[in-house]
PDB file as gemmi writes it, atoms N, CA and C in Angstrom:
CRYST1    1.000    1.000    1.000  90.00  90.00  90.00 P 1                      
ATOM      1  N   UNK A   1     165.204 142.087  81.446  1.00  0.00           N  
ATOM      2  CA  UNK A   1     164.943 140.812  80.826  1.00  0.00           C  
ATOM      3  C   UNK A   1     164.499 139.785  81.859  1.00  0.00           C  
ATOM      4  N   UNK A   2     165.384 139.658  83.055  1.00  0.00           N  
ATOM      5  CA  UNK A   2     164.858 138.848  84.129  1.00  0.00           C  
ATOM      6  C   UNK A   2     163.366 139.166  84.326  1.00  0.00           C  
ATOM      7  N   UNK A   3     162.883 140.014  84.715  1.00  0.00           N  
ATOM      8  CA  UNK A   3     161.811 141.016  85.379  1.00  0.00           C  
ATOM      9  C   UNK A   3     161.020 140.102  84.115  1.00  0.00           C  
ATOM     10  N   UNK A   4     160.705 140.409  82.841  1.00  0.00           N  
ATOM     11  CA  UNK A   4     159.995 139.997  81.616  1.00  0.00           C  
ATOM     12  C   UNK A   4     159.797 138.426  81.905  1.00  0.00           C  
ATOM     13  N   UNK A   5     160.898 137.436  82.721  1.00  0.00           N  
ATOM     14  CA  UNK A   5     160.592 136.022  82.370  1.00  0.00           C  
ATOM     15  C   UNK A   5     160.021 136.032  83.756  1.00  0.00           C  
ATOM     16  N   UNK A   6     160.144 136.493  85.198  1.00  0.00           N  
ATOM     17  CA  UNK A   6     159.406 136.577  86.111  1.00  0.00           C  
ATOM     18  C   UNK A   6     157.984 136.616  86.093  1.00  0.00           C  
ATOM     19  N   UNK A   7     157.339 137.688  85.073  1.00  0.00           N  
ATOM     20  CA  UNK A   7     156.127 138.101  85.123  1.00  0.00           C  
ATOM     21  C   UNK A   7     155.499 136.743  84.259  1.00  0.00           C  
ATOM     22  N   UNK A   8     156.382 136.540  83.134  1.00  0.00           N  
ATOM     23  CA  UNK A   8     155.931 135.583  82.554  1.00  0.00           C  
ATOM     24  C   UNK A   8     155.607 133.890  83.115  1.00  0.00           C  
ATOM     25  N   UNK A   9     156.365 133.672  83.930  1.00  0.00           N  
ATOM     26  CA  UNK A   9     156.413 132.692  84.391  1.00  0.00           C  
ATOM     27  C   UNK A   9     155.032 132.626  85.732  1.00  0.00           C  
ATOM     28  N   UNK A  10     155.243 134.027  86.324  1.00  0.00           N  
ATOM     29  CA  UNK A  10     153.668 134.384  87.141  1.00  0.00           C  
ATOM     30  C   UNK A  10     152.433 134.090  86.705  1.00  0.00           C  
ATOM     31  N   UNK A  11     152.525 134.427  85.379  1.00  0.00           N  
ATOM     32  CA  UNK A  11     151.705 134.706  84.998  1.00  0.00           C  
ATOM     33  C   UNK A  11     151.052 133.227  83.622  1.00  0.00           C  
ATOM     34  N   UNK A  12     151.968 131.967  84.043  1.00  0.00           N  
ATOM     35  CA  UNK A  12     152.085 130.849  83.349  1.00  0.00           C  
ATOM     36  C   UNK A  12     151.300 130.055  84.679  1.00  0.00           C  
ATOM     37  N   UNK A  13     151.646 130.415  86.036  1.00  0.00           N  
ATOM     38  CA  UNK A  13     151.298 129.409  86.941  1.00  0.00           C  
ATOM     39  C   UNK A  13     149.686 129.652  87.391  1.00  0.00           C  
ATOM     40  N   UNK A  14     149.678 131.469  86.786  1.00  0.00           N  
ATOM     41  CA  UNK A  14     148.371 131.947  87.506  1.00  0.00           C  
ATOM     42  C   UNK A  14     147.184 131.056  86.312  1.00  0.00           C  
ATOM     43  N   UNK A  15     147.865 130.914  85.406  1.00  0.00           N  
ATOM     44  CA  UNK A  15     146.739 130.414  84.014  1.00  0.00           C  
ATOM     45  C   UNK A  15     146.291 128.817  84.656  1.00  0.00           C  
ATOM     46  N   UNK A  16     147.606 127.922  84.979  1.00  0.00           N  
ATOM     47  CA  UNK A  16     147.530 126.950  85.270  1.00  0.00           C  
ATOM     48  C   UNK A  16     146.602 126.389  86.574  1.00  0.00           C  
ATOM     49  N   UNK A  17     146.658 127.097  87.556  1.00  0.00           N  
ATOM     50  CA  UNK A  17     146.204 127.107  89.117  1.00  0.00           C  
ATOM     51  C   UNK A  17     145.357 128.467  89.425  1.00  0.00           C  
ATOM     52  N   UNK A  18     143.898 128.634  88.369  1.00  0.00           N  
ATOM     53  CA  UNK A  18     143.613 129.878  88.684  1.00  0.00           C  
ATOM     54  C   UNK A  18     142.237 129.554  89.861  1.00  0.00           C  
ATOM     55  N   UNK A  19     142.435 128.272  89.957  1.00  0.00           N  
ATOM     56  CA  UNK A  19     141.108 128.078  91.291  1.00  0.00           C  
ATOM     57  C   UNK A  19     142.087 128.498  92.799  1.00  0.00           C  
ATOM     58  N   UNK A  20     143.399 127.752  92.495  1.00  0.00           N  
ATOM     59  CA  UNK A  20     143.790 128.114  93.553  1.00  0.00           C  
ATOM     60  C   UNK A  20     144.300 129.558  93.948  1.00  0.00           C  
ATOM     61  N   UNK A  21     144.415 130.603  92.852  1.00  0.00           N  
ATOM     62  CA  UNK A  21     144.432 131.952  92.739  1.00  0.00           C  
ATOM     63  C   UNK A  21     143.683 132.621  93.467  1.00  0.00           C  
ATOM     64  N   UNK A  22     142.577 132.671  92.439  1.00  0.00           N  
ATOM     65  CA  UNK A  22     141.007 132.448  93.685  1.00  0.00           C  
ATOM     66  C   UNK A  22     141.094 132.733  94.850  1.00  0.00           C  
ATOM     67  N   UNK A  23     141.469 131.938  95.461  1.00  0.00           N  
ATOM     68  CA  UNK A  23     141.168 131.022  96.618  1.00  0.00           C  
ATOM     69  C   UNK A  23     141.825 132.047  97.153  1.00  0.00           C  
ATOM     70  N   UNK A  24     143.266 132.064  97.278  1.00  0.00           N  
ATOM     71  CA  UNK A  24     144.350 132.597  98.158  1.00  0.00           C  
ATOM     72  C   UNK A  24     143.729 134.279  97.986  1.00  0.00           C  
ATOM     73  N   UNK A  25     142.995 134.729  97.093  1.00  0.00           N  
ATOM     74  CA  UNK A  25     143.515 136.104  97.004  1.00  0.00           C  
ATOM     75  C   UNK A  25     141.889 135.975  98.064  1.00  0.00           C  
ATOM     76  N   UNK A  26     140.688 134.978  98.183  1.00  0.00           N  
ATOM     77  CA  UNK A  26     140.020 135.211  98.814  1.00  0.00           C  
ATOM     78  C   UNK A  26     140.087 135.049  99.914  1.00  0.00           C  
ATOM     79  N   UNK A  27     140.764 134.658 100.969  1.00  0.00           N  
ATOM     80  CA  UNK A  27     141.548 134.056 102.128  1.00  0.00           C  
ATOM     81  C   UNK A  27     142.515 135.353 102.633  1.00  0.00           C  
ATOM     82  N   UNK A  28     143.258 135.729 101.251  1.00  0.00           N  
ATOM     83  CA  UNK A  28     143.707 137.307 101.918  1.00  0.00           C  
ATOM     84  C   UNK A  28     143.402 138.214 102.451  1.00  0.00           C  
ATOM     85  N   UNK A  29     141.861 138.767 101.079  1.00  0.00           N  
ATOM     86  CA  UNK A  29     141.067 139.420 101.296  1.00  0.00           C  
ATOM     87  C   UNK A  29     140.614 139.716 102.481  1.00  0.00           C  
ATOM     88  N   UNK A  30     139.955 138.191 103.162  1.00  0.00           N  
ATOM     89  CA  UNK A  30     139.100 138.283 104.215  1.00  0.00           C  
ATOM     90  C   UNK A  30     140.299 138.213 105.363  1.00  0.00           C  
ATOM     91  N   UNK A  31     141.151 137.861 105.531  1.00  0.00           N  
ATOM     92  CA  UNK A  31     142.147 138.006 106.591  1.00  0.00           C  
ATOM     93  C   UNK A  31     142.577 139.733 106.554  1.00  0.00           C  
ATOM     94  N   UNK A  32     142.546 140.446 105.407  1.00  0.00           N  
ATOM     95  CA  UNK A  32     143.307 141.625 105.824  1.00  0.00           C  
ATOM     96  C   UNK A  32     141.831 142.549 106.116  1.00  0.00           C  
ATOM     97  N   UNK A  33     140.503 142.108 105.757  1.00  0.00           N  
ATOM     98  CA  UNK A  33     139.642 142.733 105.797  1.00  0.00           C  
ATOM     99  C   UNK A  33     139.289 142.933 107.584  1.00  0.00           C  
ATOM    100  N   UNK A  34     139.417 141.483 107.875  1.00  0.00           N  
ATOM    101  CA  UNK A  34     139.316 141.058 109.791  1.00  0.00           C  
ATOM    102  C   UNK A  34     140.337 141.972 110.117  1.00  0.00           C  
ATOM    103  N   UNK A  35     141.277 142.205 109.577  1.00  0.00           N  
ATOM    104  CA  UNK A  35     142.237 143.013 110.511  1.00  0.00           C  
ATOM    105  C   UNK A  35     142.326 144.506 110.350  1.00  0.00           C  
ATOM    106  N   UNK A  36     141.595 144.654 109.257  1.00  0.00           N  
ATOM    107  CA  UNK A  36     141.185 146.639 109.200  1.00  0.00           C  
ATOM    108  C   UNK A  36     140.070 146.619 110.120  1.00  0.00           C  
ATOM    109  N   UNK A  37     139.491 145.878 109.970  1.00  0.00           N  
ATOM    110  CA  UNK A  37     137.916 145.719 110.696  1.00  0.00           C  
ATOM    111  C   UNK A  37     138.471 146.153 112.352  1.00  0.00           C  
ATOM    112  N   UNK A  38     139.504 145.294 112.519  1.00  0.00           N  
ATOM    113  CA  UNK A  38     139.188 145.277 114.006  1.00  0.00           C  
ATOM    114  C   UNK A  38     140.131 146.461 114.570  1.00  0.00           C  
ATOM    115  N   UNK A  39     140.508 147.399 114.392  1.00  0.00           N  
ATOM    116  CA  UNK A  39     141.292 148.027 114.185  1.00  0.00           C  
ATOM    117  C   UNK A  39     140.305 149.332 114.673  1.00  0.00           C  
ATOM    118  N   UNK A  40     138.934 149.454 114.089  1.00  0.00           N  
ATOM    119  CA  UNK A  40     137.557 150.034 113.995  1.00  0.00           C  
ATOM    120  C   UNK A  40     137.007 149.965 115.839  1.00  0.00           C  
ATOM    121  N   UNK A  41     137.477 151.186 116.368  1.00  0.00           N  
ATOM    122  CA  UNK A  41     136.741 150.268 117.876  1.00  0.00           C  
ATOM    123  C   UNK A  41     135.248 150.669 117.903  1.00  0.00           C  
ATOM    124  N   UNK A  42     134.338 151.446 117.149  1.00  0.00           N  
ATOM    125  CA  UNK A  42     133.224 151.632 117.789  1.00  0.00           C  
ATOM    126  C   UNK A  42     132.449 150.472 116.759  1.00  0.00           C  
ATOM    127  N   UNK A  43     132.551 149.939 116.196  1.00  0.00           N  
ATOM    128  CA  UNK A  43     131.747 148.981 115.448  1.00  0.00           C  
ATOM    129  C   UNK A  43     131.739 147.694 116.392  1.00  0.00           C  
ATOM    130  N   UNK A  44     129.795 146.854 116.220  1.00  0.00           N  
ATOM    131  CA  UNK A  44     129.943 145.860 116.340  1.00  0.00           C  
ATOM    132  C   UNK A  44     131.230 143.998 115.567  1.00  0.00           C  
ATOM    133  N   UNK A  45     130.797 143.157 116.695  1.00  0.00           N  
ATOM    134  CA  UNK A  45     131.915 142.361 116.266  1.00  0.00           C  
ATOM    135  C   UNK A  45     131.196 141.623 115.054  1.00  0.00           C  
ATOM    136  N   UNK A  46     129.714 142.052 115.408  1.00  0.00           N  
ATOM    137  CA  UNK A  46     129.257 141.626 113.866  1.00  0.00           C  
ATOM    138  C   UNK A  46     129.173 142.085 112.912  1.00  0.00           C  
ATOM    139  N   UNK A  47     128.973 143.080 112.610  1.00  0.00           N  
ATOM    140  CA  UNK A  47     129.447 143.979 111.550  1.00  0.00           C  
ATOM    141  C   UNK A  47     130.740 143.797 111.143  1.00  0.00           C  
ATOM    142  N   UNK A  48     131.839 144.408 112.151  1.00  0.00           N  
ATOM    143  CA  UNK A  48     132.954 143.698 111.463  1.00  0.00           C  
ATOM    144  C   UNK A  48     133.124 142.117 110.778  1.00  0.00           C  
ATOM    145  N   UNK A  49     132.659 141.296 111.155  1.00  0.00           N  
ATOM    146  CA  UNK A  49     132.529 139.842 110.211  1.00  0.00           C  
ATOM    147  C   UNK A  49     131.714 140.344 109.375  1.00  0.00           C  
ATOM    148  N   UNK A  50     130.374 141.041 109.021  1.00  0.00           N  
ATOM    149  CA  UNK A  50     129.853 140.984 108.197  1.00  0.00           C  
ATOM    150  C   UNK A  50     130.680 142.172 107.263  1.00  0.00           C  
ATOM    151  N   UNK A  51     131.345 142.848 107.728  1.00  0.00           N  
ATOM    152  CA  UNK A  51     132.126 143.689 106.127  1.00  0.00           C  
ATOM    153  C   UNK A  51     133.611 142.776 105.697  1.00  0.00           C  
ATOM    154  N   UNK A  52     133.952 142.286 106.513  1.00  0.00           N  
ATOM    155  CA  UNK A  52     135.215 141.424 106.060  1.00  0.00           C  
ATOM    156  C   UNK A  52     134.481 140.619 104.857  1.00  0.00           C  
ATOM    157  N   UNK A  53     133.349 139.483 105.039  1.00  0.00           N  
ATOM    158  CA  UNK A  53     133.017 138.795 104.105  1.00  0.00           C  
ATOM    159  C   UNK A  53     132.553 139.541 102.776  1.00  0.00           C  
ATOM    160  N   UNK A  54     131.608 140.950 102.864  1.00  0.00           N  
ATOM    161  CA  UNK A  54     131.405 141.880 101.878  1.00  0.00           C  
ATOM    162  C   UNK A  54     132.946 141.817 101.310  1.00  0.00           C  
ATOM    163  N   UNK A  55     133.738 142.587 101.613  1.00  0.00           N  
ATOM    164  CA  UNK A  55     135.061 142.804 101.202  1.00  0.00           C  
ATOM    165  C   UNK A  55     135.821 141.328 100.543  1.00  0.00           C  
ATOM    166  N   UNK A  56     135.621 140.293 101.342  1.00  0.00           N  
ATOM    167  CA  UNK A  56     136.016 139.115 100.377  1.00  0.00           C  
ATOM    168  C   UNK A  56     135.594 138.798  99.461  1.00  0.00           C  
ATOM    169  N   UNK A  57     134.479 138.867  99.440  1.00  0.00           N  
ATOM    170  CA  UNK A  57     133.553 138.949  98.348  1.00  0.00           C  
ATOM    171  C   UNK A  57     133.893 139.843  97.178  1.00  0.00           C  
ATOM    172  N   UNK A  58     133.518 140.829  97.402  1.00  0.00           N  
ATOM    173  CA  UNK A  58     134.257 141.453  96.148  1.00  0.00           C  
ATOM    174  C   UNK A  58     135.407 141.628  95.355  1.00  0.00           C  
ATOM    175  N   UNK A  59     136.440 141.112  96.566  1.00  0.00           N  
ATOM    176  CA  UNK A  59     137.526 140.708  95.702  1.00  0.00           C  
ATOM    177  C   UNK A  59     137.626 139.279  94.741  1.00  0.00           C  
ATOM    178  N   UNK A  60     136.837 138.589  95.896  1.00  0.00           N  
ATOM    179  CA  UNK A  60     136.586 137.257  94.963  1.00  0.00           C  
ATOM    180  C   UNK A  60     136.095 137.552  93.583  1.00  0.00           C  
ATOM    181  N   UNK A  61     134.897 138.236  93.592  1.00  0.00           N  
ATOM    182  CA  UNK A  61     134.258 138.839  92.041  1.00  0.00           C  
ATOM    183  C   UNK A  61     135.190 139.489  91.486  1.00  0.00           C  
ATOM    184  N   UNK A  62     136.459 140.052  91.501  1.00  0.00           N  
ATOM    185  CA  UNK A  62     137.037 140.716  90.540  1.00  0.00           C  
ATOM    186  C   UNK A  62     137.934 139.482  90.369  1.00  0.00           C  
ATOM    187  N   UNK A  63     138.931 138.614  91.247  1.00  0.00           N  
ATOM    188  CA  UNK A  63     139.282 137.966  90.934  1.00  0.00           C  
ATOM    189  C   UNK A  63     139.387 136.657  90.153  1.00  0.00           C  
ATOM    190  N   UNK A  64     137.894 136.635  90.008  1.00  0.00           N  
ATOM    191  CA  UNK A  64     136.779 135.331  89.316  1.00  0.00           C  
ATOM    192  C   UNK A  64     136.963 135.979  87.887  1.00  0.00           C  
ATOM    193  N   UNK A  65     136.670 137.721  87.654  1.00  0.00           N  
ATOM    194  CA  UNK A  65     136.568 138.253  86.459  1.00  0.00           C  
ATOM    195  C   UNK A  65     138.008 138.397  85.759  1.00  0.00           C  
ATOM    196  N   UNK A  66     138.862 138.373  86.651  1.00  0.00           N  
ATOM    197  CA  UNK A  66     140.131 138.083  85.870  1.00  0.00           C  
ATOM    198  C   UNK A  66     140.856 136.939  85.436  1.00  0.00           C  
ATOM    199  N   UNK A  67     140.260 136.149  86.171  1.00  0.00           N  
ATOM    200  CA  UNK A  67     140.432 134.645  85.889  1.00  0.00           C  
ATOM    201  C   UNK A  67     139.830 134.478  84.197  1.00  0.00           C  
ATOM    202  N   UNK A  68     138.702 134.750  84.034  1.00  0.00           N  
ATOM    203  CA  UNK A  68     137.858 134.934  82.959  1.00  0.00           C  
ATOM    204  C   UNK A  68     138.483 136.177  81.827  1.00  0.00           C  
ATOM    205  N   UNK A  69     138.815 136.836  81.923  1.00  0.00           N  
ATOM    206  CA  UNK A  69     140.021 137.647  81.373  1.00  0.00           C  
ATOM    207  C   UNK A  69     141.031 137.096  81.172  1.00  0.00           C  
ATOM    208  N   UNK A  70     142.152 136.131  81.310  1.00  0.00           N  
ATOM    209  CA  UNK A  70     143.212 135.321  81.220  1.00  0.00           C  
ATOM    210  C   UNK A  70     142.505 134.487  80.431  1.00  0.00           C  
ATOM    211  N   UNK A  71     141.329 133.766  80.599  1.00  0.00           N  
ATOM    212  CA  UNK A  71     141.100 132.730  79.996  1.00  0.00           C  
ATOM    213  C   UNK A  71     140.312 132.976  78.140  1.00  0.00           C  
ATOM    214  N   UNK A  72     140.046 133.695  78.525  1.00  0.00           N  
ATOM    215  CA  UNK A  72     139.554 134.629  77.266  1.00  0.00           C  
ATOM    216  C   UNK A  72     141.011 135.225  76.485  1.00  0.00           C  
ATOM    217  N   UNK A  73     141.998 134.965  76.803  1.00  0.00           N  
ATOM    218  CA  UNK A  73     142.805 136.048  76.193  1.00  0.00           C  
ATOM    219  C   UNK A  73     143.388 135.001  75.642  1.00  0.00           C  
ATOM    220  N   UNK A  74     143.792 133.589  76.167  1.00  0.00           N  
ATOM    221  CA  UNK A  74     144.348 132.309  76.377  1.00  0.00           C  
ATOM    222  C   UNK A  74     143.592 131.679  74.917  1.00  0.00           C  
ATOM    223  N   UNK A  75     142.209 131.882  75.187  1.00  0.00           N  
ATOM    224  CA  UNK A  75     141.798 131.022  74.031  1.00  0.00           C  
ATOM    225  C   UNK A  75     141.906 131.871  72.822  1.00  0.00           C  
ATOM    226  N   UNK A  76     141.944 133.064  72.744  1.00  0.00           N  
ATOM    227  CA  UNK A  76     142.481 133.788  71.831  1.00  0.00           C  
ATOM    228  C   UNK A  76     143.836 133.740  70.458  1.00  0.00           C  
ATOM    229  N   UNK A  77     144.663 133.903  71.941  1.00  0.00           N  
ATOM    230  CA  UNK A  77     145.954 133.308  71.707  1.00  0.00           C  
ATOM    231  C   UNK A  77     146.040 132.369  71.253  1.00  0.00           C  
ATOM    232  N   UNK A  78     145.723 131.478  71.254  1.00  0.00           N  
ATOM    233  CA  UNK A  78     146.279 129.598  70.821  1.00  0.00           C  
ATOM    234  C   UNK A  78     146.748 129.143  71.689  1.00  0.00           C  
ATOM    235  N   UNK A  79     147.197 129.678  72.747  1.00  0.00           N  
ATOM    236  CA  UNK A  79     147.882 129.325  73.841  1.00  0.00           C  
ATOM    237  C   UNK A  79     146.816 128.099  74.854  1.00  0.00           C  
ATOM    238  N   UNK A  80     145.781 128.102  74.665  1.00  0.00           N  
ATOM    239  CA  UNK A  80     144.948 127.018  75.818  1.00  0.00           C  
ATOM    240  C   UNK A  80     144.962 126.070  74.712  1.00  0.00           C  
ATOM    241  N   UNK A  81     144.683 126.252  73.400  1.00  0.00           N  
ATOM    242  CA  UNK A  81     144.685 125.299  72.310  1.00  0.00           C  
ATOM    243  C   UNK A  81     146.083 124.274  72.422  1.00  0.00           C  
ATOM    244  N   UNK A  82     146.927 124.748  72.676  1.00  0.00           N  
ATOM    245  CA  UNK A  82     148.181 124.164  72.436  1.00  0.00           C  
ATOM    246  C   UNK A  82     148.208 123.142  74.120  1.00  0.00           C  
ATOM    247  N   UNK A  83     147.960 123.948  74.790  1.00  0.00           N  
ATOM    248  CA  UNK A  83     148.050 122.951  76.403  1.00  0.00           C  
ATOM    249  C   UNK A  83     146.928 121.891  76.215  1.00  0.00           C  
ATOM    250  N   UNK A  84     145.502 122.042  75.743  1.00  0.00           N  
ATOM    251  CA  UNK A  84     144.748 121.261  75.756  1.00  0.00           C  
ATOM    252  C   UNK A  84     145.207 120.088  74.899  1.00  0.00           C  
ATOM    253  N   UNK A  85     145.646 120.078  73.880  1.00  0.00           N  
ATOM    254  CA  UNK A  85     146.485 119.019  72.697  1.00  0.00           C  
ATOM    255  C   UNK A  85     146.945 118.104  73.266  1.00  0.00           C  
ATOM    256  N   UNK A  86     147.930 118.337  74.164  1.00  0.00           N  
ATOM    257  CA  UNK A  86     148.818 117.819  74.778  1.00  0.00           C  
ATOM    258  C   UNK A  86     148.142 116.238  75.668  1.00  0.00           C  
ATOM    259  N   UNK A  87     146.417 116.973  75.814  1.00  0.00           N  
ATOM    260  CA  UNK A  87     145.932 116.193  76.986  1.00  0.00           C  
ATOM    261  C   UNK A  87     144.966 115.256  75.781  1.00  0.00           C  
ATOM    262  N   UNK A  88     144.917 115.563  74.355  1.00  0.00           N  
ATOM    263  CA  UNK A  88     143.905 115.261  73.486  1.00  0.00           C  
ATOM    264  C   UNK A  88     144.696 113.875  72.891  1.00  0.00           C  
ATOM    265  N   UNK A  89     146.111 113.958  73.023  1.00  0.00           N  
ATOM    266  CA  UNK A  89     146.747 113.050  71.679  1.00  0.00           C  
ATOM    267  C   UNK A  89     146.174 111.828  71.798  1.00  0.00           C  
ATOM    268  N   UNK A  90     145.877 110.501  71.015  1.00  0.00           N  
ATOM    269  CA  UNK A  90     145.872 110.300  71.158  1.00  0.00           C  
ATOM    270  C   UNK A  90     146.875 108.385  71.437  1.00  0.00           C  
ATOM    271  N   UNK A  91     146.547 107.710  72.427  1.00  0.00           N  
ATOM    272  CA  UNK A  91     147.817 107.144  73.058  1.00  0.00           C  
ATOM    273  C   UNK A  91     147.510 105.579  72.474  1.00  0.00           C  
ATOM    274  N   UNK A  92     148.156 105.112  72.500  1.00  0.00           N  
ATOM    275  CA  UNK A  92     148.432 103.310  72.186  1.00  0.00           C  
ATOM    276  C   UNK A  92     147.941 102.546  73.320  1.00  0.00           C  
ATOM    277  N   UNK A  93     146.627 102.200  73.657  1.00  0.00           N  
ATOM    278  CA  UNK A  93     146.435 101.745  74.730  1.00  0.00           C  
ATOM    279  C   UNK A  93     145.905  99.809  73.689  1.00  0.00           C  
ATOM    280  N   UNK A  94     146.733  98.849  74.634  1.00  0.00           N  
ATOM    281  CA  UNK A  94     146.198  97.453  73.583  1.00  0.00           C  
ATOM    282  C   UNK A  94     144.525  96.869  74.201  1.00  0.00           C  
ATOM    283  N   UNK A  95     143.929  96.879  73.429  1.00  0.00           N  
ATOM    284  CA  UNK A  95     143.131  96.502  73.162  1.00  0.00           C  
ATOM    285  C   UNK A  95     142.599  94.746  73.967  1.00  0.00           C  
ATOM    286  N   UNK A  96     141.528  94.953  74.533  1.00  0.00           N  
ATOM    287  CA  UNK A  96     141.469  93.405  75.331  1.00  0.00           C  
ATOM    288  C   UNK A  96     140.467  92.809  74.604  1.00  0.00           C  
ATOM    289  N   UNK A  97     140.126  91.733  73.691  1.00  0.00           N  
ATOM    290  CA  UNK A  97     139.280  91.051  73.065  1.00  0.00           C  
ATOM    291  C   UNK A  97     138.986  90.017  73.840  1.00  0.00           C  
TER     292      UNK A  97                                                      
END                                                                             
């Protein structure tokens, strides 16, 4: 049951902050990519930068496509409908004549 509100709650912040999702998993990417890379001794040091960024890259593209997958599933759900509301109501602001 814990495990179920964990994922859920992961998976509440990933909907909320999915630029910064993004981001981090592209920053990983390319940090763990630099460090397989270099690991490689007969390759240039450019090559290695140039496959780290390949490799960020493509994680970025899957991670962009899952972003888009959440968000698609979200508007499905009712679930983005219901967060967007929240930002729609509208408020009592007085009026200056």
């Amino acid at each position: 049951m814990a495990e179920k509100n964990t994922l859920e709650s992961v998976r509440k912040w990933v909907v909320e902050h999915k630029l910064r999702t993004v981001g981090c998993l592209w920053l990983s990417g390319i940090a763990g990519s630099i460090a397989y890379n270099w690991s490689q001794p007969n390759m240039k040091t450019s090559v290695k930068i140039i496959h780290a960024r390949l490799h960020a890259q493509a994680l970025t593209l899957a991670a962009l496509a899952g972003a888009a997958a959440v968000e698609y599933y979200d508007h499905h759900s009712g679930a983005k409908a219901e967060r967007v509301a929240k930002f729609l109501q509208p408020q009592a602001h007085p009026h200056k004549e």
